[in-house]
N, C-alpha and C positions, 0 to 999 in steps of 0.2 A: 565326455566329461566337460561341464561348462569352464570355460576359461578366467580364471582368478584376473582382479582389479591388476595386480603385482604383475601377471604373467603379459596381459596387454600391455602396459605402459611399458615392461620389459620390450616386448616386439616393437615398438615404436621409437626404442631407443631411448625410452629414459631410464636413469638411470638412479634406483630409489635409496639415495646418502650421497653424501657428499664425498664419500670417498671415492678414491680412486678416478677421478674427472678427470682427463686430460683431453687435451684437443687432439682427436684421431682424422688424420690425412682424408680417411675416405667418408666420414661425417660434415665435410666442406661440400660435397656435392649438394647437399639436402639446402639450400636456403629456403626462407620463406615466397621466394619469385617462383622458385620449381613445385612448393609443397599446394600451396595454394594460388589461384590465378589473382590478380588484382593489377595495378598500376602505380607508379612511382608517380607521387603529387611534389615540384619541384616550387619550394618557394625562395623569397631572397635571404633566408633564416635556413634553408637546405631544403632535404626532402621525407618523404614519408611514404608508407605505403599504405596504398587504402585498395581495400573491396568493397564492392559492392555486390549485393543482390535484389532482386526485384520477386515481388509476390503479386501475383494478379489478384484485383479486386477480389475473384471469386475463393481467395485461401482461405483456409478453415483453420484453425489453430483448437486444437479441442474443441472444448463444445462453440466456440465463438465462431461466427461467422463475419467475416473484415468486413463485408459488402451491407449486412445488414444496417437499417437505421438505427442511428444513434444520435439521442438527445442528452447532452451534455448540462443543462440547465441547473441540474439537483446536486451533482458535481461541482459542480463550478461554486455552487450556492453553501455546499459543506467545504471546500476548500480555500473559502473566505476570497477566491480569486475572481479580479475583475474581470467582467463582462466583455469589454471590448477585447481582450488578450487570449480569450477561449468563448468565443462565439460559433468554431470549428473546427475541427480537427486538422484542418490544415496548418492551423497557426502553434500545433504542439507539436517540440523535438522530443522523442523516447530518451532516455540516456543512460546508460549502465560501462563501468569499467573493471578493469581487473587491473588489479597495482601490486606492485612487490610487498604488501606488506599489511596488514590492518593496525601497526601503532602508529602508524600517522608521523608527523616529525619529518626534517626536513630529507632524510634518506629515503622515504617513501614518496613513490611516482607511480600513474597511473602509464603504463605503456599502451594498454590496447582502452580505447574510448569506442563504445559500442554506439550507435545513434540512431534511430526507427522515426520515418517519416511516412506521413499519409499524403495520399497525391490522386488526379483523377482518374491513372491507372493503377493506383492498388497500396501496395507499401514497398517501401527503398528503405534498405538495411543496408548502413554505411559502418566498415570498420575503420580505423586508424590505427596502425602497427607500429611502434617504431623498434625497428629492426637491430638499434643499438641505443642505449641512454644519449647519446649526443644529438639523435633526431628530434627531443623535446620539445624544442622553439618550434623547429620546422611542425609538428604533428600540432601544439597549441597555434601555431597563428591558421592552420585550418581549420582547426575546430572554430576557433574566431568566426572565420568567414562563412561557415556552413552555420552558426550559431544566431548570426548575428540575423537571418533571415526567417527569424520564429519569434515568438510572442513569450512564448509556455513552456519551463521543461518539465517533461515529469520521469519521475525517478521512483525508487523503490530503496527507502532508506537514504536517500540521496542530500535530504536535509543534512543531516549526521555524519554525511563519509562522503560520497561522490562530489558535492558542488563543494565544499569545504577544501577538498583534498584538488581539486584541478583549482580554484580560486589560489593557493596556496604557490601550486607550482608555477599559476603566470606570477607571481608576488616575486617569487625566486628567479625569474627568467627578464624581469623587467619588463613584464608584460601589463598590461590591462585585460583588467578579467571581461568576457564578454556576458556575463551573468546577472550583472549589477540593477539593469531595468528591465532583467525578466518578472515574470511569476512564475510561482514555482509549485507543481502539484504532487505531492509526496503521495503513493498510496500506501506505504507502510503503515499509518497510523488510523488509514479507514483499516486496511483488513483487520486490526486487532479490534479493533471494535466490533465489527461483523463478527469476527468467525473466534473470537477469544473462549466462548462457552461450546464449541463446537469441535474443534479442532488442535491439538495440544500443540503445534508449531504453526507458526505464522509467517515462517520464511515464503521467500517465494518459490522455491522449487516445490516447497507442499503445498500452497495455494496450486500452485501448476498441477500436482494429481490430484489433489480433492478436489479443485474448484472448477478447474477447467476442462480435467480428465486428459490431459496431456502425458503421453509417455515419450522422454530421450530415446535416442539409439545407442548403440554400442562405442560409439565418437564420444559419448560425454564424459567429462574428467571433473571427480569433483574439488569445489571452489575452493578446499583448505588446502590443495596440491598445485594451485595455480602460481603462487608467488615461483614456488623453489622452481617448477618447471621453467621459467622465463629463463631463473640464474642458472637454470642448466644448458638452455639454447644460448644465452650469452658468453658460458663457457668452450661448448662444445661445436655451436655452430650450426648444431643440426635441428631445422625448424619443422622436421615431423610431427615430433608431437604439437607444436605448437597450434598442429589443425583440430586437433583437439579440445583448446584452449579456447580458439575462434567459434566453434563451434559452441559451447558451453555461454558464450558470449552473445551469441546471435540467439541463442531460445530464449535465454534470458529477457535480450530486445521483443523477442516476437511473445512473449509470458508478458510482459509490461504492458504492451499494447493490446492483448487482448483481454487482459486484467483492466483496464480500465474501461475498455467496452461494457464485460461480465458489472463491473459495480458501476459506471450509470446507469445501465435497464436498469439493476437491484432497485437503486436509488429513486428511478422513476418509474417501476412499477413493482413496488414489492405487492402488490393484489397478484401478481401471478404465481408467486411463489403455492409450494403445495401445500395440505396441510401437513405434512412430515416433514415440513422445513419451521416448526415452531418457533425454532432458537433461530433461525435468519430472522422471521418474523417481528421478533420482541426487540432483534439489534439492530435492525432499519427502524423499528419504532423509539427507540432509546437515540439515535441520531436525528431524529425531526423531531423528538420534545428538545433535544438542544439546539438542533434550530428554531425553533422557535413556532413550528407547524403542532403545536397542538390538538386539533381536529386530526389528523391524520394520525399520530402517534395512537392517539385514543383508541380508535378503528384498529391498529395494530396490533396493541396491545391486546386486546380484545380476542380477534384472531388468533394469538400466538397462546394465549390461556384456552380458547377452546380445542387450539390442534393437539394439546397435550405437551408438558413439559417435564423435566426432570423435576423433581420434587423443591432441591435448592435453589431452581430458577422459576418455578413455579409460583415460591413466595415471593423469591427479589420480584419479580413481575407485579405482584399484588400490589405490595409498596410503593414501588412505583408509579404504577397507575391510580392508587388510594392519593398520594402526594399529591398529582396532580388535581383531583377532584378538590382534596383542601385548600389547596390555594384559590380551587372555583368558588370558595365558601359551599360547596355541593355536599354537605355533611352526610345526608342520606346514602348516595352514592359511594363514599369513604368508607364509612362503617361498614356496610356492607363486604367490601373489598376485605376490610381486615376483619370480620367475621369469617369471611372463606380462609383466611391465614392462619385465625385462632385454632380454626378445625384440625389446624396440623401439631396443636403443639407449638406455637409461633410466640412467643415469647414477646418480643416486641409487637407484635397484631393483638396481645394483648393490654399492652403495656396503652396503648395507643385506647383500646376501646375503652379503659380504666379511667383513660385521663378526661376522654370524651362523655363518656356518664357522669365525671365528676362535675366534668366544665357545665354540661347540662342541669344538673343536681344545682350548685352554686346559682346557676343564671335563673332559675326555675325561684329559688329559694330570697331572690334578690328581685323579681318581678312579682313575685308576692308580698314583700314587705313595702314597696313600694306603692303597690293596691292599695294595702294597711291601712297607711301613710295618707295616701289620698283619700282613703275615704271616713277614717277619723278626721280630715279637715276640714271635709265638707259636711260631716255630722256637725261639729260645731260651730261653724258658720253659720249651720241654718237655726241651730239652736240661740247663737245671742243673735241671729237677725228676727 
C-alpha cells in the first residue's frame, strides 16, 4: 500500500496540529548537526549553520545539461540587465528561501536562505540554517559576505517576496542590505509569458515537470507545510524532518538554475523549437516584437501559424502579426492576415477589413476629385490663354 503524505511526515516525527506539542526528552537527540552534515560558520553577530553541496560540471537536472553552452545575451537583453553584471554565469547568485510565513510583516523571517553558484567545477549549493530565531544577524551578515561577491541575483518571484522580505530583515537587525547595487533577474515573469497559453500553472515546481521533466523523491515536503514544520522543530527540537525542508530547498536552487539555462537557449534559439511547440513559438515571438526584434518575431510568428494552433490563439496570432505589418504601412500584408481571421468568424478581422475598404474607398474617392480639380484648371487656363 503506497504510503499517505500524513503517514511520512508522521514517521519523521512531525507532528500534523498544533496540538499536543511538547518538548519530548528523546526528540533532543535529533538536532540539525546529527540530521544533516554541514558546519557551524562563527561570526562576531554569532553563528549559523551552513551546508554545502557540490554538482560536477557534468549534472544533469532534467532535460538540462549544467556543462552545456550557454549564451546569456537575449536574457540579459529581456531582463532590461546590464551587460557588464551578466556577461557570465559566474557573476550570477541563485537565491530561493523558506520563511515562517507568506504575509510578510515584521513576524515573518526567512530561516533557511537557499544560494546556487556556478564555478569551473560545476555548481555549489550553499544553504544557511538558523537553527533558532536568535541566529538571524549571524545567518544575514553571511549571506552579506557570500552576496557581496556576485554581480546578479536571480530569483523566482523574488522581485515580490524573497529580496523584499531579507532587505526587510537586515532593516530590522540594523543591518545594510547587500542587494542595493545588484541586478536583479526574476524568471517568474518570463515563464508566464512563455508558457501562460500552454500550461494552467506557472509555479516553479510545474515548470520543474513540464519544462524540465524533473521528478522529486520521496524527501520532498510540500512548500505550504514548511512554515509550521520549522515551528514545530523550534518547539520540539527535533530537526528530522527539517531534511526534508532542505531538501525541497535545494531542487528549488537546482530548478532555478537550470530554468534559466532551459529559457536562454529558448530565447536564443527558438528555430529549434519543434513544430508541435506552436504556442512556445508565438510566445518567444510576442517577447522580441517587445523587444524591439521585429524581423525575428515576424519569422515566428509565421512558424507558430503554420505549426498549427489552438483556434483562440490562432487569431490572437493573426492580429498580432497583422498589427505589426500596419505600422509597416504593409497594407497588403495586413489585410491578408485578417482575411485569414475573418474565415473564422473573427469579428474584429472583420471589423478591421470594413474600416480598411472604407479608408480605401474615401482615399480613392478624394484622389479622384482632386484629378477633377486639376484638370478643370487646366481646361480653363488653356481656354482664356
Amino acid at each position: 500500500m503506497t504510503e499517505s503524505l500524513s503517514d511520512r511526515l508522521k514517521s519523521l516525527g512531525v507532528q500534523l496540529g498544533a496540538q499536543n506539542l511538547k518538548l519530548r526528552p528523546e526528540q533532543t537527540r535529533f538536532p540539525i548537526e546529527v540530521v544533516v552534515e554541514g558546519v557551524e560558520i562563527d561570526t562576531p553577530l554569532g553563528a549559523v549553520y551552513q551546508i554545502t553541496q557540490d554538482f560536477d560540471i557534468h549534472y544533469q537536472h532534467g532535460l538540462v545539461h549544467f556543462d552545456s553552452p550557454l549564451n546569456l545575451e537575449t536574457l540579459r537583453e529581456w531582463g532590461k540587465t546590464p551587460s557588464e553584471k551578466t556577461s557570465s554565469v559566474d557573476q550570477l547568485l541563485f537565491l530561493d528561501t523558506e520563511t515562517t510565513g507568506l504575509a510578510g510583516g515584521a513576524g515573518s523571517f526567512a530561516f533557511l536562505v537557499g544560494l546556487g553558484i556556478w564555478n569551473a567545477q560545476g555548481f555549489r549549493l550553499v544553504q544557511l540554517f538558523m537553527r533558532h530565531p536568535a541566529e538571524e544577524p549571524a545567518m544575514l551578515a553571511v549571506l552579506a559576505r557570500i552576496v557581496n561577491s556576485f554581480q546578479t541575483v536571480v530569483t523566482f518571484n523574488g522581485k515580490s517576496f524573497d529580496i523584499p522580505l531579507l532587505n526587510s530583515r537586515h532593516l530590522i537587525n540594523s543591518m545594510p542590505t547587500p542587494f542595493t547595487d545588484m541586478a536583479h533577474l526574476d524568471l517568474l515573469p518570463l515563464a508566464r509569458k512563455l508558457w501562460r497559453n500552454r500550461l494552467p500553472s506557472r509555479a516553479l515546481g510545474d515548470l520543474e515537470r513540464d519544462i524540465l521533466r524533473v521528478s522529486r523523491s520521496g524527501e520532498e515536503i510540500p512548500g505550504w507545510m514548511v512554515p509550521q514544520m520549522y515551528v514545530e522543530y523550534l518547539q520540539t527540537g527535533d530537526a528530522r524532518p527539517m531534511k526534508g525542508v532542505l531538501y525541497h530547498n535545494a531542487m528549488d536552487i537546482l530548478s532555478l538554475a537550470a530554468l534559466l539555462h532551459y529559457d536562454a537557449h529558448l530565447l536564443d534559439n527558438p528555430q529549434e523549437l519543434q513544430p508541435e511547440q506552436g504556442l512556445d513559438l508565438v510566445a518567444v515571438a510576442r517577447i522580441y516584437e517587445e523587444m524591439g526584434n521585429i524581423e525575428k518575431s515576424v519569422n515566428l510568428y509565421e512558424a507558430g501559424l503554420d505549426a498549427g494552433l489552438p483556434r483562440p490563439i490562432f487569431i490572437q496570432t493573426l492580429h498580432r502579426y497583422a498589427a505589426i505589418y500596419r505600422k509597416q504601412g504593409k497594407w497588403p500584408q495586413a489585410v491578408a492576415l485578417w482575411e485569414r481571421a475573418a474565415q473564422f468568424q473573427d469579428l474584429p478581422a472583420a471589423i478591421e477589413l470594413a474600416s480598411e475598404r472604407r479608408y480605401w474607398k474615401e482615399e480613392l474617392v478624394h484622389r479622384q476629385n482632386r484629378l477633377r480639380k486639376k484638370t478643370q484648371a487646366e481646361k480653363a487656363g488653356h481656354v482664356s490663354g
